[in-house]
N, CA, C and O atoms as a GROMACS GRO file, in nm:
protein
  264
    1UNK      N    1   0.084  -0.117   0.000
    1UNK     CA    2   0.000   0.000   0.000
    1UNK      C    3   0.090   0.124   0.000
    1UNK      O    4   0.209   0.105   0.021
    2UNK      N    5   0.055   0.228  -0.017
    2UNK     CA    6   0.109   0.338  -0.093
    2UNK      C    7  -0.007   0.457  -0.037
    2UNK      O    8  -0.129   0.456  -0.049
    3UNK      N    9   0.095   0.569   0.037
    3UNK     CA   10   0.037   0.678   0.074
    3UNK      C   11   0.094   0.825   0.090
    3UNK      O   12   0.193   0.856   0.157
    4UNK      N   13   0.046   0.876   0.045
    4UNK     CA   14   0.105   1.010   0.008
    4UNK      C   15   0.050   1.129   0.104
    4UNK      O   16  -0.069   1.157   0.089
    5UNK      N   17   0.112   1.192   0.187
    5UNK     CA   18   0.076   1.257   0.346
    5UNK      C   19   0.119   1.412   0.291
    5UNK      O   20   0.242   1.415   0.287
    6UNK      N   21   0.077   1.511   0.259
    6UNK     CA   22   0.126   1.658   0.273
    6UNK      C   23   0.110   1.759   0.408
    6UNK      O   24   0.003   1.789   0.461
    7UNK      N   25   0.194   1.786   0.435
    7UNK     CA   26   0.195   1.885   0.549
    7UNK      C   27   0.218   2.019   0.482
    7UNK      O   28   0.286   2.050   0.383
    8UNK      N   29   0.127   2.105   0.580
    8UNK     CA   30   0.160   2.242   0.494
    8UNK      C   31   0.203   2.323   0.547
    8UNK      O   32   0.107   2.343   0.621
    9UNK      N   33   0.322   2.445   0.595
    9UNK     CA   34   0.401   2.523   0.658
    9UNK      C   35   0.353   2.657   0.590
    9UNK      O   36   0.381   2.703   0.480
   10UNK      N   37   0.284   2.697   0.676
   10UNK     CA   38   0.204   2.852   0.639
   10UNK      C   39   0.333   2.928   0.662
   10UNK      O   40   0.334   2.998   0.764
   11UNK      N   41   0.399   2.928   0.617
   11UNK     CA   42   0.519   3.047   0.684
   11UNK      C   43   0.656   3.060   0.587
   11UNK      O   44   0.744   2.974   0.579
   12UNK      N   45   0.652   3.188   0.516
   12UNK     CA   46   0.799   3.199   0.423
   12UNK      C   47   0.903   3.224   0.484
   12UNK      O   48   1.012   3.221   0.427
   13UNK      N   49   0.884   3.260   0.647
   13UNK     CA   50   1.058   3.285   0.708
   13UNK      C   51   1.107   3.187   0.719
   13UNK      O   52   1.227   3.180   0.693
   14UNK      N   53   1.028   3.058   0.767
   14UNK     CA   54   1.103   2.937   0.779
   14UNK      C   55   1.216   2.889   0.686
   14UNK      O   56   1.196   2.896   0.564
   15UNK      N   57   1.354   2.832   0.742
   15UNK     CA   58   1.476   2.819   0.643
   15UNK      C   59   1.446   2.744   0.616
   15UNK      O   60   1.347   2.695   0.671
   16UNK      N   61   1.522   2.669   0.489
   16UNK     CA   62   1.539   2.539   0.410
   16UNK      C   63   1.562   2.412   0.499
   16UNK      O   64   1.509   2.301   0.504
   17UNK      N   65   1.708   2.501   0.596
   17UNK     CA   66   1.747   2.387   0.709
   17UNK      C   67   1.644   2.390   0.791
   17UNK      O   68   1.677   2.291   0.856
   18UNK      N   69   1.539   2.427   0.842
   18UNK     CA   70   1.455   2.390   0.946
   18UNK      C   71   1.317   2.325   0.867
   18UNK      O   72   1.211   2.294   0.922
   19UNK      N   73   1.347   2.315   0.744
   19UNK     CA   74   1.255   2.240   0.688
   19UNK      C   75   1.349   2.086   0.617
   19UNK      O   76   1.294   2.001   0.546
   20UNK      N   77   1.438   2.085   0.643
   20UNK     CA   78   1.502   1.980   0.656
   20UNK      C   79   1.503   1.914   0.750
   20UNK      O   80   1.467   1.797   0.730
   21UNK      N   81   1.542   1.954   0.893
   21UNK     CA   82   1.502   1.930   1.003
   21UNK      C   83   1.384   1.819   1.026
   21UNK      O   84   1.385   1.696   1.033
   22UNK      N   85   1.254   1.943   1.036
   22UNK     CA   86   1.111   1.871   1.027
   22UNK      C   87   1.085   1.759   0.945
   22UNK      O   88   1.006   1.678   0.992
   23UNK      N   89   1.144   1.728   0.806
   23UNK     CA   90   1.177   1.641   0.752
   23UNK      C   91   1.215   1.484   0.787
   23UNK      O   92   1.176   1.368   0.788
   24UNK      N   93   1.327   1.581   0.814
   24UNK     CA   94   1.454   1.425   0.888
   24UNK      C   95   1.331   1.401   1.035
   24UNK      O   96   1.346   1.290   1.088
   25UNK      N   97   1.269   1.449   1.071
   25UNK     CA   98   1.164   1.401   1.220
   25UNK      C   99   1.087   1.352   1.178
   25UNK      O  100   1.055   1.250   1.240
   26UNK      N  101   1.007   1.384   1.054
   26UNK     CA  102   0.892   1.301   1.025
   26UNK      C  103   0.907   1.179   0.948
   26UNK      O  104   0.837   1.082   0.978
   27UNK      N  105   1.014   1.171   0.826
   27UNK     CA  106   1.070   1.036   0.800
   27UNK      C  107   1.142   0.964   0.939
   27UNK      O  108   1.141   0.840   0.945
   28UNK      N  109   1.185   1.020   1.016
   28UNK     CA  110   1.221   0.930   1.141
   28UNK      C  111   1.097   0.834   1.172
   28UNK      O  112   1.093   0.711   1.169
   29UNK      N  113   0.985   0.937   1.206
   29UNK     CA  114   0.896   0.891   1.281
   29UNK      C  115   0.821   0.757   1.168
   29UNK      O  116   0.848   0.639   1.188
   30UNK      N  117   0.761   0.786   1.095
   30UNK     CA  118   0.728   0.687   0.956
   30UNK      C  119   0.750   0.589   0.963
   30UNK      O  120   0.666   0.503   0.988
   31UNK      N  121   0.943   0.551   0.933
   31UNK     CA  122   1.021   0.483   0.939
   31UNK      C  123   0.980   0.356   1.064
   31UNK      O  124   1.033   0.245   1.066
   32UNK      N  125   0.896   0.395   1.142
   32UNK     CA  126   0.914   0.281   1.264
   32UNK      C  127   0.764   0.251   1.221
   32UNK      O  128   0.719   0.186   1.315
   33UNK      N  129   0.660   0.267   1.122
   33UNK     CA  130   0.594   0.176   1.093
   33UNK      C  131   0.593   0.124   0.935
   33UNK      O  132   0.545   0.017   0.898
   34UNK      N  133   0.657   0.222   0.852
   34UNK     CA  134   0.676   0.175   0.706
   34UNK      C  135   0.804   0.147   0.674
   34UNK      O  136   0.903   0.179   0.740
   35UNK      N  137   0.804   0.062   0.531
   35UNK     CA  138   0.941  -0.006   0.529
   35UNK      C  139   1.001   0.145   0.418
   35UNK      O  140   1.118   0.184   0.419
   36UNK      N  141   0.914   0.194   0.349
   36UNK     CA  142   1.009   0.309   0.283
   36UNK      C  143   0.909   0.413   0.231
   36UNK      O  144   0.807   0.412   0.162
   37UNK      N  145   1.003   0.525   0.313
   37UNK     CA  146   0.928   0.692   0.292
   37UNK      C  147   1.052   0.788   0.245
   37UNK      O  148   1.159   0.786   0.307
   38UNK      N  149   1.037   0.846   0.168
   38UNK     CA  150   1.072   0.954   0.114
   38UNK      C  151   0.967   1.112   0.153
   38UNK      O  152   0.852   1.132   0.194
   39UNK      N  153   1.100   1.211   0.104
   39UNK     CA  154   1.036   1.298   0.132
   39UNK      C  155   1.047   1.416   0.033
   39UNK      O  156   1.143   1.390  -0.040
   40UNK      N  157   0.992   1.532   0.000
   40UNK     CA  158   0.989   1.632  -0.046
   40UNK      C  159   0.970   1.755  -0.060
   40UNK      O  160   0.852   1.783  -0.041
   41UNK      N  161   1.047   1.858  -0.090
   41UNK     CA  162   1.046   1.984   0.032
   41UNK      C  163   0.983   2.101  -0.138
   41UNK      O  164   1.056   2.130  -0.233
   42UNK      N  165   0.818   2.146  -0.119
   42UNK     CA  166   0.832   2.208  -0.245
   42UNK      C  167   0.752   2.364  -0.193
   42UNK      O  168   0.709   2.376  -0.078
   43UNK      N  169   0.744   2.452  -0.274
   43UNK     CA  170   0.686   2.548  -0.227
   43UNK      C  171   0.559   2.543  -0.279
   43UNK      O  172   0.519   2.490  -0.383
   44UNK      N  173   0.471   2.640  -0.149
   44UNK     CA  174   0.306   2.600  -0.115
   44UNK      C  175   0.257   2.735  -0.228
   44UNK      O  176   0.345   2.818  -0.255
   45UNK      N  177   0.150   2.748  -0.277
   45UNK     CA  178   0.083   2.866  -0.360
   45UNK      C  179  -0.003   2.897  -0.307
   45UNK      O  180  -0.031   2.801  -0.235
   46UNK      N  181  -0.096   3.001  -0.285
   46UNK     CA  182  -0.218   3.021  -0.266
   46UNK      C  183  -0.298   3.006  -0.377
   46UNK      O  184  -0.238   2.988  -0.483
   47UNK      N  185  -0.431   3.009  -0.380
   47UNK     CA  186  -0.553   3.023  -0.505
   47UNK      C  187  -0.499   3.140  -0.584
   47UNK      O  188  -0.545   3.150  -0.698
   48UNK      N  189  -0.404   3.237  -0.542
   48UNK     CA  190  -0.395   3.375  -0.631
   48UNK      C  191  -0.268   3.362  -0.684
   48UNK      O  192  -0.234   3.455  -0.756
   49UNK      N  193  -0.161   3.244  -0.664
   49UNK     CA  194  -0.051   3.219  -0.723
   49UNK      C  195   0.101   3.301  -0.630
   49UNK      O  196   0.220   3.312  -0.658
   50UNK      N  197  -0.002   3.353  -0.493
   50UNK     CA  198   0.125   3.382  -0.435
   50UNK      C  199   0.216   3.295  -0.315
   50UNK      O  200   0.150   3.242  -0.225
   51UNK      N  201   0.341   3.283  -0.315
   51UNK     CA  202   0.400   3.233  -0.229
   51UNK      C  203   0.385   3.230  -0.099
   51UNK      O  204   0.427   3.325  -0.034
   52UNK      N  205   0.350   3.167  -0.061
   52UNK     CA  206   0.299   3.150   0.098
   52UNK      C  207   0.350   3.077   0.208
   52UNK      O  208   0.317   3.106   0.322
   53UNK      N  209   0.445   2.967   0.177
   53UNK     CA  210   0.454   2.863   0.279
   53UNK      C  211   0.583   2.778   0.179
   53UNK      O  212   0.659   2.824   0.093
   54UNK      N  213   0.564   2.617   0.244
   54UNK     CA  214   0.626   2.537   0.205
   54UNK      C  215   0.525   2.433   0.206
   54UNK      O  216   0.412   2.457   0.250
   55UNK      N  217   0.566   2.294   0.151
   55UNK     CA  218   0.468   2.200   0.142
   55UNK      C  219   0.537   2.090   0.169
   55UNK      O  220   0.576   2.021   0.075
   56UNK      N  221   0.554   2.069   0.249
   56UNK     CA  222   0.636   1.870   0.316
   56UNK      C  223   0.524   1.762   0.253
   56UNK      O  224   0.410   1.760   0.301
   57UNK      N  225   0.564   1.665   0.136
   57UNK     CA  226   0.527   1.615   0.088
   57UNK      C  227   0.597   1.443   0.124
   57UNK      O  228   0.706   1.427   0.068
   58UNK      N  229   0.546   1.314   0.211
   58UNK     CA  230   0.554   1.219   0.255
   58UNK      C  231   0.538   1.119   0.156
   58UNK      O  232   0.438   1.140   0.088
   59UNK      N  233   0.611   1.001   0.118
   59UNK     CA  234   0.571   0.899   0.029
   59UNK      C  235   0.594   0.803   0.114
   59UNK      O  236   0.704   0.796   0.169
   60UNK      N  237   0.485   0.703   0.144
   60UNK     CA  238   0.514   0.619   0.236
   60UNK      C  239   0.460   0.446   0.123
   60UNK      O  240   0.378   0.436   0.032
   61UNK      N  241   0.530   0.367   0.170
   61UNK     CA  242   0.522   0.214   0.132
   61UNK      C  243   0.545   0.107   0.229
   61UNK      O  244   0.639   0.067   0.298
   62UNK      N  245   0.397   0.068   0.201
   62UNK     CA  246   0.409  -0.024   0.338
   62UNK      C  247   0.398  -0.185   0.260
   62UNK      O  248   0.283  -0.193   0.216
   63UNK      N  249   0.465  -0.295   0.232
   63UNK     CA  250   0.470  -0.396   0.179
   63UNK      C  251   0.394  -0.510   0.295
   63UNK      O  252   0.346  -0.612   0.245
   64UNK      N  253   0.387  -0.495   0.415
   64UNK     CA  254   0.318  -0.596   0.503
   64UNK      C  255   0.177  -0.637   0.405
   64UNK      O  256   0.129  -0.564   0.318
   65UNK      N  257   0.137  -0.743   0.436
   65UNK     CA  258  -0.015  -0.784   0.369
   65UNK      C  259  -0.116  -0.748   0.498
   65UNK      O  260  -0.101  -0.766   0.619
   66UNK      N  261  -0.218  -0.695   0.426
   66UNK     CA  262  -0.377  -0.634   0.501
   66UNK      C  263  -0.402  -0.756   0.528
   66UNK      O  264  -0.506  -0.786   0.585
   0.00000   0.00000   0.00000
């Protein structure tokens, strides 16, 4: 099974490294129930096309059988 998790970071001061950070914590956390997550760090838009945030984007794969 296959799941795709977005988190959304309302906030443009936030650095790259502290969104690396949050990153490296939430693939930590994942990691102790899926066998493989990736991650992706992209920027968030509003409806009007302006820059607003960041978007932590989760790929998770879980191979156990339901």
């Amino acid at each position: 099974m296959r799941y795709v998790i977005e988190f959304i970071v309302n906030d443009t001061k936030v650095s790259q490294e502290e969104l690396q950070v949050m990153a490296e914590g939430l693939v930590k956390n994942f990691k102790k129930r899926y066998k493989h997550v990736g991650v992706r760090i992209l920027p968030h838009f509003s409806e009007t096309g302006f820059h607003i945030g960041w978007k932590l984007i989760l790929i998770t794969v879980d191979f156990s059988p339901s």
